[in-house]
Backbone as CSV, one residue per row, in Angstrom:
resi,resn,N_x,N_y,N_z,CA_x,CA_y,CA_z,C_x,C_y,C_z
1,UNK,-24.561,-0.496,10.169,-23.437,-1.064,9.440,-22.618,0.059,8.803
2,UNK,-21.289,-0.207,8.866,-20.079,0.779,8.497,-19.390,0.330,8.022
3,UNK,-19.027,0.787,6.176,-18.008,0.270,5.583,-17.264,1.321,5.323
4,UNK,-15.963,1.048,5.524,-15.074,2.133,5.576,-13.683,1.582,4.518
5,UNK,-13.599,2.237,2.868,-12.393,1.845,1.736,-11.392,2.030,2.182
6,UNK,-10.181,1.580,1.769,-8.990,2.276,1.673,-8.107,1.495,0.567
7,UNK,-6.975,2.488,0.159,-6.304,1.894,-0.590,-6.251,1.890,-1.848
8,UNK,-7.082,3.070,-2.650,-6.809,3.175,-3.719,-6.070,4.274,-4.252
9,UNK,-5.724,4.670,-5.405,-4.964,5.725,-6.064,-4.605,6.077,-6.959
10,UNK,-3.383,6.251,-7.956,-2.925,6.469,-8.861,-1.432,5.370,-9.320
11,UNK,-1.544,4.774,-10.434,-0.738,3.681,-10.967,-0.781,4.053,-12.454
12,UNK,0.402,3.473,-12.966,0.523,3.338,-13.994,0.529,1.881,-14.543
13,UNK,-0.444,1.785,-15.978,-0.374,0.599,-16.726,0.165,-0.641,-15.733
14,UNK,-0.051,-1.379,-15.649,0.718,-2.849,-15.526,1.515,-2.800,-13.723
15,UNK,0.865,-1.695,-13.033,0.625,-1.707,-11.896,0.213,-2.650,-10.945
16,UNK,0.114,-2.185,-9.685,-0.818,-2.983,-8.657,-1.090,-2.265,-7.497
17,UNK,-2.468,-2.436,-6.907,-3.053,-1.829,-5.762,-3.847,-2.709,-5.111
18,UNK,-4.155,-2.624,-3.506,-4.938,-3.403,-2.781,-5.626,-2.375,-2.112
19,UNK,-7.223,-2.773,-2.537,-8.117,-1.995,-1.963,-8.513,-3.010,-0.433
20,UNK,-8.787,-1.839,0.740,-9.617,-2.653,1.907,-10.574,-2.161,2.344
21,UNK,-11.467,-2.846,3.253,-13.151,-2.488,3.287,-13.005,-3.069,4.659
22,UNK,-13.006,-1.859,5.851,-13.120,-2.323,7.320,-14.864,-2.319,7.043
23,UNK,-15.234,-3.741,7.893,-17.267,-3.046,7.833,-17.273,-3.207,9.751
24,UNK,-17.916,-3.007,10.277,-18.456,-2.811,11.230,-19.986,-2.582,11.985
25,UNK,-20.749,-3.653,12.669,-22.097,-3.405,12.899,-22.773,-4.639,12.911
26,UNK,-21.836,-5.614,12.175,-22.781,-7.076,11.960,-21.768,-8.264,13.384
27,UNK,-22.310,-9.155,13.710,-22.290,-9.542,14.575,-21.830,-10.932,13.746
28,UNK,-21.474,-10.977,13.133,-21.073,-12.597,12.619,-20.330,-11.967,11.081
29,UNK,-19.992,-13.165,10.761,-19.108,-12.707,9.204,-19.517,-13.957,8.228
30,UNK,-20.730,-14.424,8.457,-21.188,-14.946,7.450,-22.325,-14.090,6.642
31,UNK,-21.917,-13.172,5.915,-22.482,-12.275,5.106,-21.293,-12.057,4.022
32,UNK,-22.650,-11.753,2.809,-21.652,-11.654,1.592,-21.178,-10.005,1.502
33,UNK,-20.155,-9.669,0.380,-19.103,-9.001,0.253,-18.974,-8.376,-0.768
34,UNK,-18.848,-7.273,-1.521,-18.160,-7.433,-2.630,-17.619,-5.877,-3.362
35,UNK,-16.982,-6.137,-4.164,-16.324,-4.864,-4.680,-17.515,-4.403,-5.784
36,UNK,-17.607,-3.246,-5.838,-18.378,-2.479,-7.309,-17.515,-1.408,-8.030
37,UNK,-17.557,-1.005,-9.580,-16.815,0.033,-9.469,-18.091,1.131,-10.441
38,UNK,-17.655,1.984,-10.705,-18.439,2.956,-11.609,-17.206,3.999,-11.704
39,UNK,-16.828,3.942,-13.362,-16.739,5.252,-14.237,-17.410,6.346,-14.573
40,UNK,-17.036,7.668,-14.688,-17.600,8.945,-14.943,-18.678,8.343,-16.209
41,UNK,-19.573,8.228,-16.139,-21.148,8.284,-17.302,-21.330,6.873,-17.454
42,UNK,-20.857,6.036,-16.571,-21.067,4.606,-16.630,-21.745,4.319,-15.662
43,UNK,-22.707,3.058,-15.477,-22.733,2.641,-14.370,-22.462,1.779,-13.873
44,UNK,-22.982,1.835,-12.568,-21.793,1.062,-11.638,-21.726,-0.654,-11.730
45,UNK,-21.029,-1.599,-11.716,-20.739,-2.515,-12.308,-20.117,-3.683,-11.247
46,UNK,-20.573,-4.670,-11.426,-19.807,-5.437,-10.002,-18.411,-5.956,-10.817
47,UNK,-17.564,-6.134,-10.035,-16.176,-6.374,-9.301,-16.020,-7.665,-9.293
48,UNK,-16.369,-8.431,-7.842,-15.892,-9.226,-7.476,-16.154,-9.370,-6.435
49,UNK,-17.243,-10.208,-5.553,-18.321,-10.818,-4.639,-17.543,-12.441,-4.251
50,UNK,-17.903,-12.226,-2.706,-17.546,-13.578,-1.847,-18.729,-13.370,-0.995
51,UNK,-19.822,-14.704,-0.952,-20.560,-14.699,-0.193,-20.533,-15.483,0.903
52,UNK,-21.441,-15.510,1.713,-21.635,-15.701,3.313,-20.783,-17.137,3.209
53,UNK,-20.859,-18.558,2.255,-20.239,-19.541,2.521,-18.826,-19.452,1.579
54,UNK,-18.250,-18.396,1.307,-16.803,-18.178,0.833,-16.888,-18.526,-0.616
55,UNK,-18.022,-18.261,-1.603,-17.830,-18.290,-2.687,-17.522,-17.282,-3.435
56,UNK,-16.117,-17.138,-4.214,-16.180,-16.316,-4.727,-16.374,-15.559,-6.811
57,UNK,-16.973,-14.741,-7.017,-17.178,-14.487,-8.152,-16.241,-13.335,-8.760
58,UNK,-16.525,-13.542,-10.179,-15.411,-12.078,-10.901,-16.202,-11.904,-11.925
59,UNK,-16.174,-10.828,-12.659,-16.533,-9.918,-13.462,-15.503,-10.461,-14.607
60,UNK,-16.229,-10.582,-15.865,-15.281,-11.382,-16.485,-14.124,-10.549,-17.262
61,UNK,-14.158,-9.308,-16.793,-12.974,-8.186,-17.582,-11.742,-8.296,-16.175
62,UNK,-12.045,-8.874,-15.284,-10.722,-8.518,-13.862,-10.679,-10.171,-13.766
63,UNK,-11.573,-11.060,-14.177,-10.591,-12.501,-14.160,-9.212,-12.882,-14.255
64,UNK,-8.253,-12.962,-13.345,-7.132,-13.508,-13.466,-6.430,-12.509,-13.115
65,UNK,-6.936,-11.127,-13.067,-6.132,-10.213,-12.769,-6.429,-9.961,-11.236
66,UNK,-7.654,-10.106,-10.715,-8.185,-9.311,-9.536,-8.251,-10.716,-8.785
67,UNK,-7.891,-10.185,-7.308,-8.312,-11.438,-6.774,-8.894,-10.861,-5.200
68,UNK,-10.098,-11.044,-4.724,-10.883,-11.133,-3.642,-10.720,-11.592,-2.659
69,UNK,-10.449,-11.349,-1.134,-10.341,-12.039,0.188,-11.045,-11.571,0.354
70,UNK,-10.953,-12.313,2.281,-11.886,-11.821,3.468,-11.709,-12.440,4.309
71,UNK,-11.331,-11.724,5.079,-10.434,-11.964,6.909,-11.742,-11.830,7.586
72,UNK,-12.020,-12.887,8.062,-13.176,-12.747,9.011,-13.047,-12.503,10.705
73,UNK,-11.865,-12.529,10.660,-11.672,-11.962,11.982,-11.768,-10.656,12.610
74,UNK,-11.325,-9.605,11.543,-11.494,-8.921,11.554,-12.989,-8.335,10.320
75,UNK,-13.637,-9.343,9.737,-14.642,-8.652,9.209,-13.996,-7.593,7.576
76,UNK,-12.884,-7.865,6.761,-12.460,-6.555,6.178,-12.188,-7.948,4.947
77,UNK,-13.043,-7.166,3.839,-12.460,-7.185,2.628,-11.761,-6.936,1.856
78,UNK,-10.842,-7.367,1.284,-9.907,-6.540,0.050,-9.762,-7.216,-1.370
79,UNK,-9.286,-6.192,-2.237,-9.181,-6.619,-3.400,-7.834,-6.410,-4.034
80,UNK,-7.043,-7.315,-4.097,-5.775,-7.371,-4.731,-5.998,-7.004,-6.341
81,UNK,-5.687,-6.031,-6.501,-5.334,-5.871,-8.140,-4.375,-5.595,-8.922
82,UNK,-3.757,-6.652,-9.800,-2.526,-6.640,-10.369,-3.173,-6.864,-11.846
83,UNK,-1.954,-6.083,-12.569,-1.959,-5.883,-14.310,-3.149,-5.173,-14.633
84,UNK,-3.037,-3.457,-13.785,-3.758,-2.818,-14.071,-3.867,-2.102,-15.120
85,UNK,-5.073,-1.509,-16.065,-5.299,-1.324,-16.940,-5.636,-0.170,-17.454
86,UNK,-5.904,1.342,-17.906,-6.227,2.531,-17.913,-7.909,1.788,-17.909
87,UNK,-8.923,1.053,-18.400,-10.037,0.687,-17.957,-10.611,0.348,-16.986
88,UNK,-9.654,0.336,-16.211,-9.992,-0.029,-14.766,-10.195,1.258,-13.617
89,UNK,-9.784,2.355,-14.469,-10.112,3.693,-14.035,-11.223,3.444,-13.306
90,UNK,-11.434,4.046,-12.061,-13.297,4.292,-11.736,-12.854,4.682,-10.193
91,UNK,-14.136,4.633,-9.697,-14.498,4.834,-7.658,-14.952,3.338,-7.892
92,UNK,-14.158,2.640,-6.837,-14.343,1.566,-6.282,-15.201,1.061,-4.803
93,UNK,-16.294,0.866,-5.031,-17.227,0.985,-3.793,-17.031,-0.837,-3.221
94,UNK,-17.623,-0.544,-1.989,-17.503,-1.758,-1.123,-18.865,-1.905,-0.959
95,UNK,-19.220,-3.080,-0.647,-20.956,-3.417,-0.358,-21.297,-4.326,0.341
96,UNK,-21.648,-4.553,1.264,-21.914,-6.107,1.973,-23.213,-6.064,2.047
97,UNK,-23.891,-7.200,2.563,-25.354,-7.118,1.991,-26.078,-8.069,3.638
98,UNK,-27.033,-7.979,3.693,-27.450,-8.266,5.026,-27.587,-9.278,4.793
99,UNK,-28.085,-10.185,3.683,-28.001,-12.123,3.477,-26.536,-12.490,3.085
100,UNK,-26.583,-14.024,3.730,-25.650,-14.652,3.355,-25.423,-14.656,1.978
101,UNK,-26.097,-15.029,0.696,-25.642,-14.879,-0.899,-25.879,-13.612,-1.762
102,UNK,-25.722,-12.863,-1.116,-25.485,-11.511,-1.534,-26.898,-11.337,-2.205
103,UNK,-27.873,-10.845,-0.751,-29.623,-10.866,-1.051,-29.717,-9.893,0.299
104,UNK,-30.877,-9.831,0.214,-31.243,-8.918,1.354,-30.544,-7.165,1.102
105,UNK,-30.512,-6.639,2.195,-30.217,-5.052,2.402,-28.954,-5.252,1.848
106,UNK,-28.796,-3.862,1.010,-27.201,-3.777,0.561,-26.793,-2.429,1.633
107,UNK,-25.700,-2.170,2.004,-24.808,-1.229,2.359,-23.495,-0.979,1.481
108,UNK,-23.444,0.514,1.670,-22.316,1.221,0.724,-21.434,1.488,1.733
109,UNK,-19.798,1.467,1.063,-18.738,2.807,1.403,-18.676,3.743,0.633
110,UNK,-18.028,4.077,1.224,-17.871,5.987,0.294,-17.098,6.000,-0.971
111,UNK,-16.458,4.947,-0.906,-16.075,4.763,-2.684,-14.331,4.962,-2.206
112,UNK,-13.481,4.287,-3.016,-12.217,4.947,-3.115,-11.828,5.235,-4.709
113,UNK,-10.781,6.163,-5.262,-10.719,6.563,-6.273,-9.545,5.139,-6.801
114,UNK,-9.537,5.059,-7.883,-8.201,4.397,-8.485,-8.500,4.948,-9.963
115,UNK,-7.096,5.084,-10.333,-6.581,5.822,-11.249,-5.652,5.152,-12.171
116,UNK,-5.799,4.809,-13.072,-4.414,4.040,-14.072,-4.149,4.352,-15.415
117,UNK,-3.014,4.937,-15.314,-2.357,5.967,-16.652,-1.912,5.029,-17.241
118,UNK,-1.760,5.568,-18.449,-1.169,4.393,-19.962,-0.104,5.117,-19.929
């Protein structure tokens, strides 16, 4: 399995960015999904998870702001994020997990950076 980010960067305050997560290796797209992030001396923290039957969850600091897909045709997650925040600073990792409700084997991407100046 291959998850491959894109799409993050540098914004200012009250911004917006869409992160995407090509995965590659699984043979069906009923498997769960989800964004993580981690700040410099923090750890890493979930995001925002859609599992194998399209449920999706939020982290209650990106409620209303962040919002989660998943194109199953192509297998690729993304994360729309609008009314960004200098707290939202971090590496944004991708994760899909070998069970349908986000159980079983986890897999990583390499993280993308996002950045948000006040």
């Amino acid at each position: 399995v291959q998850l491959v980010e894109s799409g993050g960067g540098s914004v200012q305050a009250g911004g917006s960015l869409r992160l995407s997560c090509a995965a590659s290796g699984y043979t069906s797209s009923s498997f769960c999904m989800g964004w993580f992030r981690q700040a410099p001396g923090e750890e890493r923290e979930v995001v925002a998870t859609i599992d194998g039957a399209g449920g999706t969850s939020y982290s209650d600091s990106v409620k209303g702001r962040f919002a989660a897909s998943k194109s199953n045709t192509k297998i690729t997650l993304y994360l729309q994020m609008n009314g960004l925040k200098p707290e939202d600073t971090a590496m944004y990792y991708c994760a899909a997990y070998s069970g349908r409700y986000c159980d079983g084997l986890a897999y990583w991407g390499q993280g993308t950076q996002v950045t948000v100046s006040s």
